[in-house]
C-alpha positions as CSV (number, residue, x, y, z in Angstrom):
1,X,-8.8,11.7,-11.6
2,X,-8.9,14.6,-9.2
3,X,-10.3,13.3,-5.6
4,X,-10.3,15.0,-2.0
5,X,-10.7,13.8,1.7
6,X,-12.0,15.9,4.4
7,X,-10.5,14.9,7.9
8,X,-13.2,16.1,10.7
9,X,-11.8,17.0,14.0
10,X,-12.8,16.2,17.6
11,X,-15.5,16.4,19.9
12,X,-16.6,15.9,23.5
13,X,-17.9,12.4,24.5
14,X,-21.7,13.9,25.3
15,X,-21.4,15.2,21.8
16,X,-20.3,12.3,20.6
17,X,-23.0,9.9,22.1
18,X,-25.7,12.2,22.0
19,X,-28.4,10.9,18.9
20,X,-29.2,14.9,18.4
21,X,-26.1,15.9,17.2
22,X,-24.8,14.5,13.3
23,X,-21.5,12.3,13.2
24,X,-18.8,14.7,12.9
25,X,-18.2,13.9,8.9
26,X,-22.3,15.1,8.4
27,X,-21.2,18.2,10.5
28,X,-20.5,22.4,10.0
29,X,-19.6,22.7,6.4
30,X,-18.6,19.3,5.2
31,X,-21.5,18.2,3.9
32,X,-21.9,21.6,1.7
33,X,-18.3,21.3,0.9
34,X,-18.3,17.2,-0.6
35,X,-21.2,18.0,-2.0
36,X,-20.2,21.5,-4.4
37,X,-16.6,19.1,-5.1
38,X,-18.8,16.4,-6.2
39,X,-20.5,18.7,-8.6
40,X,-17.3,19.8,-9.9
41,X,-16.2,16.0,-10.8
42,X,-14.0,16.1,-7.6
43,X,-14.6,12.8,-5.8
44,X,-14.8,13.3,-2.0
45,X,-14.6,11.4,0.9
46,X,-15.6,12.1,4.7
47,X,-14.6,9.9,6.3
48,X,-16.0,9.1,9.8
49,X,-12.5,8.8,11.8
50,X,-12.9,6.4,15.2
51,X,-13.9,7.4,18.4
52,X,-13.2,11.2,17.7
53,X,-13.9,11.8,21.7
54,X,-10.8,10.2,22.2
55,X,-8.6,10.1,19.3
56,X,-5.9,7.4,18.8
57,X,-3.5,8.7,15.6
58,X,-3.3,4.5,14.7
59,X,-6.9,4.1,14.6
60,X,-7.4,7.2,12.5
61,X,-4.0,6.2,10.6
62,X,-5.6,2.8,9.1
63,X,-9.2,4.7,8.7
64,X,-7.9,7.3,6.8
65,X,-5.9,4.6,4.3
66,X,-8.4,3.0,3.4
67,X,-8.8,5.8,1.0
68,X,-6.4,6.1,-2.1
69,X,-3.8,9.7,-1.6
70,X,-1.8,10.3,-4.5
71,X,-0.9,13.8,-6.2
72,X,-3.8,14.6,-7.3
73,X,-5.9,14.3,-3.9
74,X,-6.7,17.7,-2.2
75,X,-6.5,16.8,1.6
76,X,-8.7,19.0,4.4
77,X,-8.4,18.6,7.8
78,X,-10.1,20.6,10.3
79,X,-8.8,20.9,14.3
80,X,-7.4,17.8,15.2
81,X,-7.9,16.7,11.2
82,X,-5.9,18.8,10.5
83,X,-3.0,18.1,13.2
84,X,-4.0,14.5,11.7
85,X,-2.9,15.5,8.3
86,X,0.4,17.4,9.4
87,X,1.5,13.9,10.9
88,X,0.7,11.6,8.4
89,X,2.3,13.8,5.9
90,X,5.3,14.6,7.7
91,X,5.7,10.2,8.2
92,X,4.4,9.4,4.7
93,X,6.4,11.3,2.2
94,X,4.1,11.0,-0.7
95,X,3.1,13.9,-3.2
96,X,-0.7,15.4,-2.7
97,X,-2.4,18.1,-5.0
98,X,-3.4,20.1,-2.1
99,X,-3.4,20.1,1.9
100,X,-6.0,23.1,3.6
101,X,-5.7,22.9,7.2
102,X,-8.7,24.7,8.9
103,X,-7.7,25.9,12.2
104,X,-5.2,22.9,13.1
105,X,-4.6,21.7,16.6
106,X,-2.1,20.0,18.2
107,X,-3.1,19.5,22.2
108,X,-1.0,21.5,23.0
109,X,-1.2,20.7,26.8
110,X,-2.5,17.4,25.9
111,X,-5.5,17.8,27.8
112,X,-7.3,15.6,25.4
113,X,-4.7,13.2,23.5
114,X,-1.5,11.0,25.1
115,X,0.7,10.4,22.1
116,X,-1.1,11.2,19.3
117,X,0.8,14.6,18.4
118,X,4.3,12.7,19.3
119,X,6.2,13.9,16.0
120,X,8.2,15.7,14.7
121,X,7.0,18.3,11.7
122,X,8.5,17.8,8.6
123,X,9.9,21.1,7.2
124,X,9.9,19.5,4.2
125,X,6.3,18.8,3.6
126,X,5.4,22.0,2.1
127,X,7.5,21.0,-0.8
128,X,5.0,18.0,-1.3
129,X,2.3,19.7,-2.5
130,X,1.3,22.6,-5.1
131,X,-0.5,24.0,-2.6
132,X,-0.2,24.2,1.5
133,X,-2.1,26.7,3.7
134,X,-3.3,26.9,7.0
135,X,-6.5,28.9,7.7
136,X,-6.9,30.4,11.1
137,X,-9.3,32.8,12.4
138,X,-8.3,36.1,15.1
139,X,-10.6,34.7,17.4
140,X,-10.0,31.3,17.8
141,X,-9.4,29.8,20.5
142,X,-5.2,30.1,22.0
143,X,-4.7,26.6,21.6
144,X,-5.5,26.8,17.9
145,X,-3.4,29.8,17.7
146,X,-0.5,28.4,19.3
147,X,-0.7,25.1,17.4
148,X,-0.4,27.5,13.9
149,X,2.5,29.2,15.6
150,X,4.4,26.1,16.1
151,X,3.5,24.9,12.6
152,X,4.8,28.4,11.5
153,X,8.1,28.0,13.3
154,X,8.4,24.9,11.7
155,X,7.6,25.5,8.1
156,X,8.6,29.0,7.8
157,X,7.4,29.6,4.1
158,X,3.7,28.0,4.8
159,X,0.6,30.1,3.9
160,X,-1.7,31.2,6.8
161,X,-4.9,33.1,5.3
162,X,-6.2,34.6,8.5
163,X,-9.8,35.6,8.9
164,X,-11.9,37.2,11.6
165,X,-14.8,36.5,13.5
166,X,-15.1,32.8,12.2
167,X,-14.2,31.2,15.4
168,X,-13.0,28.0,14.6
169,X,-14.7,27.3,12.1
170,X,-17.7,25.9,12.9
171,X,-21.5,26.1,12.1
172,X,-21.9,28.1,15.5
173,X,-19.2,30.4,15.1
174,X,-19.4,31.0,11.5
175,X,-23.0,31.4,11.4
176,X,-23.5,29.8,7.9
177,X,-23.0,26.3,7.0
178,X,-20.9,26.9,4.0
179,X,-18.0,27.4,3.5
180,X,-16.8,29.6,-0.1
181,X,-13.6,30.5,0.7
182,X,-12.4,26.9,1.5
183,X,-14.0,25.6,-2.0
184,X,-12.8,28.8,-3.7
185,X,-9.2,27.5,-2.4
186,X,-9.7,23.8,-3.4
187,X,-10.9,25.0,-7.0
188,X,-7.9,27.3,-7.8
């Protein structure tokens, strides 16, 4: 049975305490996206990782397997989600369906995170799945854009779909709360 897990990313702790703003799972386009997979027979799961303000990879690590991954789960991780998902793949050799990462980020001056990025990339984890992409946007912020280019450097033969104007990916930025090229993707 086909299933997919949506990996959020991070926020700021005012975001993060503040009773106006969703939890980061019921955020941007991951509502819309679990439920259009859910209509498809795809069962999805958003999780709601652990203190997202201040990410620790362990906490997130036993969050996130709580949930079964075998090779016919489509993984999406957005921003730190998706730095998320780069680690845990690259330490957990295991064969997946799918892995979309949405504008990943790695801290790359570790302004936010300690050790949460301390890993080393796999080169190997593209061969894992039947599909890996990355999708970044041309006007996303450098941090994003360097994190892709170290994942590039990495994985030389990963797919980047690059887009314009999106931002990074958020309802703000995109303007929209959907998200049809990401399902489009996912379906294929």
């Amino acid at each position: 049975m086909k299933n997919a897990i949506l990996i959020h990313g991070t926020c700021d702790k005012d975001e993060y305490f503040d009773g106006q703003y969703p939890s980061l799972s019921n955020s941007h386009w991951f509502p819309w996206l679990q439920k259009q997979l859910l209509v498809k027979s795809i069962h999805t799961d958003t999780p709601e990782m652990p203190d997202a303000h201040t990410p620790e990879y362990d906490k997130w690590k036993t969050e996130f397997e709580r949930f079964d991954v075998n090779k016919n789960t489509s993984l999406v991780g957005h921003s730190c989600g998706g730095g998320f998902l780069l680690r845990w793949l690259s330490e957990n050799p295991i064969l997946v369906d799918k892995v979309i990462l949405v504008a990943p980020w790695f801290d790359p001056e570790r302004d936010k995170t300690t050790d949460f990025f301390n890993f080393q990339i796999d080169r190997e984890v593209i061969n894992r799945a039947n599909k890996f992409q990355i999708f970044v946007s041309n006007d996303d912020e450098q941090d994003i854009l360097d994190s892709v280019k170290t994942i590039k450097q990495k994985i030389v033969d990963i797919n980047i779909r690059y887009f314009e104007g999106m931002g990074h990916f958020t309802e703000g930025e995109m303007r929209r709360k959907d998200f049809p090229a990401l399902l489009e993707e996912l379906l294929k």
